[in-house]
C-alpha positions in Angstrom: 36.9 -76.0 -62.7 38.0 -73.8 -65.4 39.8 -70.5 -64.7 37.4 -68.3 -66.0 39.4 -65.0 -65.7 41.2 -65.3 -62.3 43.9 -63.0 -63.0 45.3 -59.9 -62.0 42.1 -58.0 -63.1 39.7 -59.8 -60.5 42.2 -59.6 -58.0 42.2 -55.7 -58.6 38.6 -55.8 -58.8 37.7 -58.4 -55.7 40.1 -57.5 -53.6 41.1 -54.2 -54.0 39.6 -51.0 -52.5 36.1 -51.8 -51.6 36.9 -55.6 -51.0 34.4 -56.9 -48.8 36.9 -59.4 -47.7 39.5 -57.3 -46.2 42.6 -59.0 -44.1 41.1 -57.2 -41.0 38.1 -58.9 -41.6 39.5 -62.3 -41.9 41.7 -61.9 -38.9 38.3 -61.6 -36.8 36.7 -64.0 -38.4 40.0 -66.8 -38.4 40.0 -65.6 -34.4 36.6 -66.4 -34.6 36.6 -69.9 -35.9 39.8 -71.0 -34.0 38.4 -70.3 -30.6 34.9 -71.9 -30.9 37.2 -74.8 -32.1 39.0 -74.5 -29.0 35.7 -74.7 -26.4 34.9 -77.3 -28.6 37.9 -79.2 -27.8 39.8 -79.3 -30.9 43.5 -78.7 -30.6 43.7 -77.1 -34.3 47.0 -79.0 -35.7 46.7 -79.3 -39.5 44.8 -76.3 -41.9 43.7 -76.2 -45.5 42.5 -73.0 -47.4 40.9 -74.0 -50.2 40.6 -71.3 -53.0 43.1 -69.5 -50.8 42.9 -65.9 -53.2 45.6 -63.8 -51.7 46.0 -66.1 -48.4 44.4 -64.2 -45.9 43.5 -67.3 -43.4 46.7 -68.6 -44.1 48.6 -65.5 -43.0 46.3 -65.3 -39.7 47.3 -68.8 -39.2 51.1 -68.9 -39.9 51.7 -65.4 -37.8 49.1 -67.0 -34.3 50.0 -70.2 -34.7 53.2 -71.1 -36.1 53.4 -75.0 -35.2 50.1 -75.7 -37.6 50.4 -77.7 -40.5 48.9 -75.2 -43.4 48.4 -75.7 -46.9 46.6 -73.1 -48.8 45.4 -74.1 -52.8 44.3 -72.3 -55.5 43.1 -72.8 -58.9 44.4 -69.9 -60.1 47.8 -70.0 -61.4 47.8 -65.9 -61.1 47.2 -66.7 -57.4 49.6 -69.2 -56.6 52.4 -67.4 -58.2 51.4 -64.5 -56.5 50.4 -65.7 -53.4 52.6 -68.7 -53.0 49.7 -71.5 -53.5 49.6 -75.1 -54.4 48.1 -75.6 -57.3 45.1 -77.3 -57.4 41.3 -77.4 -58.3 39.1 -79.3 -55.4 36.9 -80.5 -58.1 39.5 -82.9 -59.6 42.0 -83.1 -56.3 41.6 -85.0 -53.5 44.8 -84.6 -50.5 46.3 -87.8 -49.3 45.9 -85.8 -45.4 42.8 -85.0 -43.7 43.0 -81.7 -41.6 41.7 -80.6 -38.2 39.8 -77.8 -40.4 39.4 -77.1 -44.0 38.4 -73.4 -45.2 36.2 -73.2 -48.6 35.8 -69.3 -48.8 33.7 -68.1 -51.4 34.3 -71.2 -54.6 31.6 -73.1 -54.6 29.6 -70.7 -56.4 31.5 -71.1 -59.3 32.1 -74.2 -60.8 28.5 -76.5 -62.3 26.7 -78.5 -60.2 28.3 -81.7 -61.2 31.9 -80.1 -60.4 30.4 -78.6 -56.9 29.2 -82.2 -56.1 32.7 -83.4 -56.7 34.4 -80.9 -55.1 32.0 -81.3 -51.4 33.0 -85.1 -52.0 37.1 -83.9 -52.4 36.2 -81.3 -49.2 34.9 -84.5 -46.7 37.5 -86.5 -47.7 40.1 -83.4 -46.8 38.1 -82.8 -43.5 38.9 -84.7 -40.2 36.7 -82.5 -38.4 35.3 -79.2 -39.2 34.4 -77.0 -42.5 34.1 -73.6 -42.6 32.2 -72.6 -46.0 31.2 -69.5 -47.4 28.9 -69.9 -50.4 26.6 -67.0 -51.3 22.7 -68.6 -52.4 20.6 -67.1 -54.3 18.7 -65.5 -51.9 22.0 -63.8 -50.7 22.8 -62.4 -53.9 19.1 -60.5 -54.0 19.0 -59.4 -50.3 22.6 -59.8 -48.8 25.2 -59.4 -50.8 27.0 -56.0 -52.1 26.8 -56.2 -56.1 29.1 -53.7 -56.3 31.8 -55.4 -54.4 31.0 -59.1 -55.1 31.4 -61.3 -58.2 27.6 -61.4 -59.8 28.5 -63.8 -62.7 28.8 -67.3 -60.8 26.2 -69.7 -60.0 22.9 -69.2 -58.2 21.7 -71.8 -56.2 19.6 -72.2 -53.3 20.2 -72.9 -49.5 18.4 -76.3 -49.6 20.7 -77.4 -52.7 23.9 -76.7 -51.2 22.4 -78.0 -47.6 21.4 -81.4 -48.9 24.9 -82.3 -50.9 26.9 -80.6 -47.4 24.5 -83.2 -45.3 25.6 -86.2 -47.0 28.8 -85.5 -45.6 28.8 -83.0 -42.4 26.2 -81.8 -39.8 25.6 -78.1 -39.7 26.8 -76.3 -36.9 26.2 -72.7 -37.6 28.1 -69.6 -38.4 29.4 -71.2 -41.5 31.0 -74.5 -39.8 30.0 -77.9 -40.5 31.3 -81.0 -38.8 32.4 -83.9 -40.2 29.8 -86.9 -39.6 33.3 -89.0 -39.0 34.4 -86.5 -36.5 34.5 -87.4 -32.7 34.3 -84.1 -31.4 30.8 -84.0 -28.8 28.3 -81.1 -29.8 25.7 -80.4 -27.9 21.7 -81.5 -29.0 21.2 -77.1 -29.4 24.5 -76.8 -30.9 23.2 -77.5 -33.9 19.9 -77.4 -36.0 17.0 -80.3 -35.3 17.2 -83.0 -37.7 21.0 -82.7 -37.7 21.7 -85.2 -35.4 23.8 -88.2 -36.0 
């Protein structure tokens, strides 16, 4: 996935005053994620961030719980150096580890739709058992999203394109979290939508 102008400007601009993904916000939702994991089961022991920007889930995870593996990546050689990332773009790297959860927080709009296919292939491989993805569709960037705070020059696709490449690869669970279809964690029938069923 090329760079495309990840540097200190769209750090400024994304994630400065105005953000709408502040570190508050990500501490809630990081709490969030981890205890439904939890009810679910899942002792959380291994995290990657993909697309880590300035590490916020990492941060949450290294200060509230200090024995989990956690790798964060970035593409972004501002951002690693910065931030402290490993290198790496998900559309051409694939880990040698699965992890308990993977994070994908706002990327996949970005690359083309051959390098997003890739990179959900990369993600599954990475994911022992659950995904939690952020992608904005198109719908979201004409009803949901703030134009003013959010990166309008990626790509635009809808729901049911990013749905059916996910489904090849994890059920939907809601709230942003998929599970892997080679996870062995039990969900409930109305844990997740009909027709995603094993």
């Amino acid at each position: 996935m090329p760079q495309r102008g990840f540097d200190a400007a769209y750090y400024d601009k994304f994630y400065g005053r105005g953000s709408v993904h502040t570190s508050a916000q990500i501490e809630h939702l990081a709490t969030g994620v981890h205890s439904l994991l939890a009810w679910w089961g899942l002792e959380v022991r291994s995290f990657l961030d993909v697309g880590a920007g300035p590490g916020f889930w990492r941060d949450w995870y290294r200060a509230n719980h200090p024995k989990v593996r956690v790798v964060s990546t970035d593409v972004s050689d501002y951002a690693c150096a910065t931030y402290g990332h490993k290198k790496a773009d998900i559309a051409a790297w694939r880990p040698a580890w699965r992890s308990d959860l993977v994070v994908c927080h706002s990327v996949l709009q970005y690359p083309d739709n051959a390098a997003v296919h890739t990179a959900i292939e990369n993600l599954a491989a990475a994911c022992r058992h659950f995904l939690y993805l952020e992608v904005p569709t198109a719908h979201d960037f004409d009803d949901v999203v703030d134009p003013m705070a959010t990166d309008m020059s990626v790509q635009r696709r809808s729901g049911t394109w990013y749905r059916r490449e996910l489904g090849r690869h994890f059920r939907q669970v809601g709230g942003g979290l998929w599970l892997s279809r080679d996870s062995t964690v039990p969900m409930y029938e109305l844990e997740m939508p009909a027709g995603d069923r094993r």
